[in-house]
BALOBA-1460 file (C-alpha; in Angstrom, 3 decimals):
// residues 95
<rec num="1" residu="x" x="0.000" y="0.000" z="0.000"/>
<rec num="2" residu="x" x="1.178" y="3.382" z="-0.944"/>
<rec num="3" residu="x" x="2.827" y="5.587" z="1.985"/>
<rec num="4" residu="x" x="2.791" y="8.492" z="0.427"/>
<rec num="5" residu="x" x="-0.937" y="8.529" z="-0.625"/>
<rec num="6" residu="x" x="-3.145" y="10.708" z="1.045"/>
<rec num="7" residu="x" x="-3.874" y="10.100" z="4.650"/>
<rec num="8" residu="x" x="-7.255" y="8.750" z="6.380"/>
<rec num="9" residu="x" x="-9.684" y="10.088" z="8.644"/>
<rec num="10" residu="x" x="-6.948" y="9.429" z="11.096"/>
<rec num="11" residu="x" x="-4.447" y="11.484" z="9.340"/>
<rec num="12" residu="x" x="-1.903" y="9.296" z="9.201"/>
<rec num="13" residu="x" x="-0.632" y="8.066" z="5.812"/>
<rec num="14" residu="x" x="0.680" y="4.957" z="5.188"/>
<rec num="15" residu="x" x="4.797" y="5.735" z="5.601"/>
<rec num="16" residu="x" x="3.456" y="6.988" z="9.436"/>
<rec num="17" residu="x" x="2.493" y="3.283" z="9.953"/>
<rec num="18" residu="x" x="5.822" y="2.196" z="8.058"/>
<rec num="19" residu="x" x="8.121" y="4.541" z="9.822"/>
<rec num="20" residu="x" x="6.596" y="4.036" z="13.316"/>
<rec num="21" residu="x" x="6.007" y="0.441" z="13.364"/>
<rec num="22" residu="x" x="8.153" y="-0.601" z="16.319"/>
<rec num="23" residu="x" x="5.839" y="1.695" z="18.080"/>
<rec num="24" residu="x" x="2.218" y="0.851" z="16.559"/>
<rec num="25" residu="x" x="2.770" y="-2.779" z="15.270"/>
<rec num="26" residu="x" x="1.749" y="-4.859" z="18.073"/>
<rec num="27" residu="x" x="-1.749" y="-2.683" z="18.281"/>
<rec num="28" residu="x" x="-2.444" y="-3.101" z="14.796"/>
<rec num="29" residu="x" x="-1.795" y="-6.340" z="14.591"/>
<rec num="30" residu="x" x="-3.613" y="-7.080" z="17.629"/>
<rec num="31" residu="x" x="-6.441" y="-5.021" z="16.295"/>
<rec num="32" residu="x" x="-6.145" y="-7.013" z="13.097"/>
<rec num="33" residu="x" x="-5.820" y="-9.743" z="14.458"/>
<rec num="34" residu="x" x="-9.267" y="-9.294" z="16.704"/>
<rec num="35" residu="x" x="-11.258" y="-8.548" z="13.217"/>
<rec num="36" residu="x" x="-10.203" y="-11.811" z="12.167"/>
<rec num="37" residu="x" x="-11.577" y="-13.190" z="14.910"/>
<rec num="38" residu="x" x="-14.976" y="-11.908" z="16.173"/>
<rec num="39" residu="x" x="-14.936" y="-11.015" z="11.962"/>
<rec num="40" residu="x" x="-15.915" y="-7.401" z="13.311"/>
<rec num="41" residu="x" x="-14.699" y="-3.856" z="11.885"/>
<rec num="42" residu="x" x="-14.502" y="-1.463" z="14.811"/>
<rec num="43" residu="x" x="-16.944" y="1.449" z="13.956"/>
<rec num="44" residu="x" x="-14.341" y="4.012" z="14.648"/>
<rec num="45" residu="x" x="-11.945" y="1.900" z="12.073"/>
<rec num="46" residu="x" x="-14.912" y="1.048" z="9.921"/>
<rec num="47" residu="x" x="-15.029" y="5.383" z="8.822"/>
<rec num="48" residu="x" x="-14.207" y="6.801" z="5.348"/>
<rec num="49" residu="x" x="-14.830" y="9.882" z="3.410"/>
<rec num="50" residu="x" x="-15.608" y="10.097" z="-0.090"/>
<rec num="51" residu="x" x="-13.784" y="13.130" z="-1.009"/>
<rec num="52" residu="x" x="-14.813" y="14.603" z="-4.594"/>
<rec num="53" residu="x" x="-11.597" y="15.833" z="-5.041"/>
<rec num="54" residu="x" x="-10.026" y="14.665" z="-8.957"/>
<rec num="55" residu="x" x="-6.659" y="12.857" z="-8.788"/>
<rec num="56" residu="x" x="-6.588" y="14.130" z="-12.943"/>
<rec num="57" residu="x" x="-8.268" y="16.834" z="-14.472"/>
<rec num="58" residu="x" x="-10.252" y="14.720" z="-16.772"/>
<rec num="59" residu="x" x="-12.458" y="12.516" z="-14.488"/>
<rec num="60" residu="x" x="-13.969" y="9.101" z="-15.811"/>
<rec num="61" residu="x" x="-14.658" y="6.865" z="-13.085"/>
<rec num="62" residu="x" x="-15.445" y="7.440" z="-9.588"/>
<rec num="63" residu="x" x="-11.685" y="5.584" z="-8.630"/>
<rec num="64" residu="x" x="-10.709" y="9.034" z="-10.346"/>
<rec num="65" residu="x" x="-11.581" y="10.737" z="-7.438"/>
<rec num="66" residu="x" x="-9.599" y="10.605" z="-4.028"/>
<rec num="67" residu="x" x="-11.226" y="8.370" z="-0.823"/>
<rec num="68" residu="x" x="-9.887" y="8.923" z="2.706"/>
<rec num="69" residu="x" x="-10.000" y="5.564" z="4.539"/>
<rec num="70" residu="x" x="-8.959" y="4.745" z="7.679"/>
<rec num="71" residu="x" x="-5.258" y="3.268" z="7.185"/>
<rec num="72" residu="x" x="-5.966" y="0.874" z="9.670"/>
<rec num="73" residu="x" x="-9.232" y="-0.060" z="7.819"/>
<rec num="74" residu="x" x="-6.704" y="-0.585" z="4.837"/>
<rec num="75" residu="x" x="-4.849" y="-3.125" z="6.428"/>
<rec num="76" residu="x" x="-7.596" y="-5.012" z="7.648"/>
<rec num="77" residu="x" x="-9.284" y="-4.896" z="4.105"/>
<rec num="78" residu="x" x="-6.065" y="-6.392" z="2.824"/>
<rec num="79" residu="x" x="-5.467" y="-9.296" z="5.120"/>
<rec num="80" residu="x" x="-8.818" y="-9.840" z="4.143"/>
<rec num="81" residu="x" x="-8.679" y="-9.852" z="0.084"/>
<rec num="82" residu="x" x="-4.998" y="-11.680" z="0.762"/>
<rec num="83" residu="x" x="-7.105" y="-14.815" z="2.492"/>
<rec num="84" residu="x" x="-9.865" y="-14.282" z="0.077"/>
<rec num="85" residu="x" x="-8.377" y="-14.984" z="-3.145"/>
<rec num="86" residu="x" x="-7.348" y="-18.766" z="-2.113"/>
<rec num="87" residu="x" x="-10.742" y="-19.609" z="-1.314"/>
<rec num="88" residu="x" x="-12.718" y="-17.192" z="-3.727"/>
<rec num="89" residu="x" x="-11.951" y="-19.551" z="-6.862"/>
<rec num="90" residu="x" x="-12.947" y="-22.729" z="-5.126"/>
<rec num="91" residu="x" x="-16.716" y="-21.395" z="-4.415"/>
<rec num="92" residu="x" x="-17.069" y="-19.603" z="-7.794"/>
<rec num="93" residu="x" x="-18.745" y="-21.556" z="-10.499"/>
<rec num="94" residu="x" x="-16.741" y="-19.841" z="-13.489"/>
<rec num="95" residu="x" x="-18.562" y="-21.891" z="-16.444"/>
């Protein structure tokens, strides 16, 4: 995930999480590691803003427009897809 993109509702972009890791790590793995578990998003994690603001000046699609996510929520989403795509192709009928 980028680190330079722009940062969530908590403000912190993704090189904050990268450079700071020996001091958040172990709380957001434990917090990621809870999701997995009870398979609940925190509400306060579970925030995001759709900003209308254009990433180019000729807008197509709405992924041309910027979304502040929690980075956290990022993370979780993921560790998510990453388990996901093992499994996704055994349960989907693609005939």
């Amino acid at each position: 995930m980028g680190g330079s993109k722009s940062p969530g509702l908590d403000g912190f972009p993704g090189s904050f999480f990268q450079s700071f890791w020996d001091v958040v790590g172990k709380e957001v793995v434990a917090v990621t590691q809870d999701f997995q578990k009870s398979k609940i998003i925190p509400w306060d994690v579970n925030s995001t803003f759709i900003a209308l603001i254009p990433k180019i000046k000729e807008v197509e699609s709405f992924s041309n427009f910027r979304h502040l996510c929690n980075f956290l929520y990022k993370i979780m989403a993921k560790v998510l897809a990453n388990q996901l795509r093992y499994i996704l192709p055994l349960i989907i009928n693609t005939s």
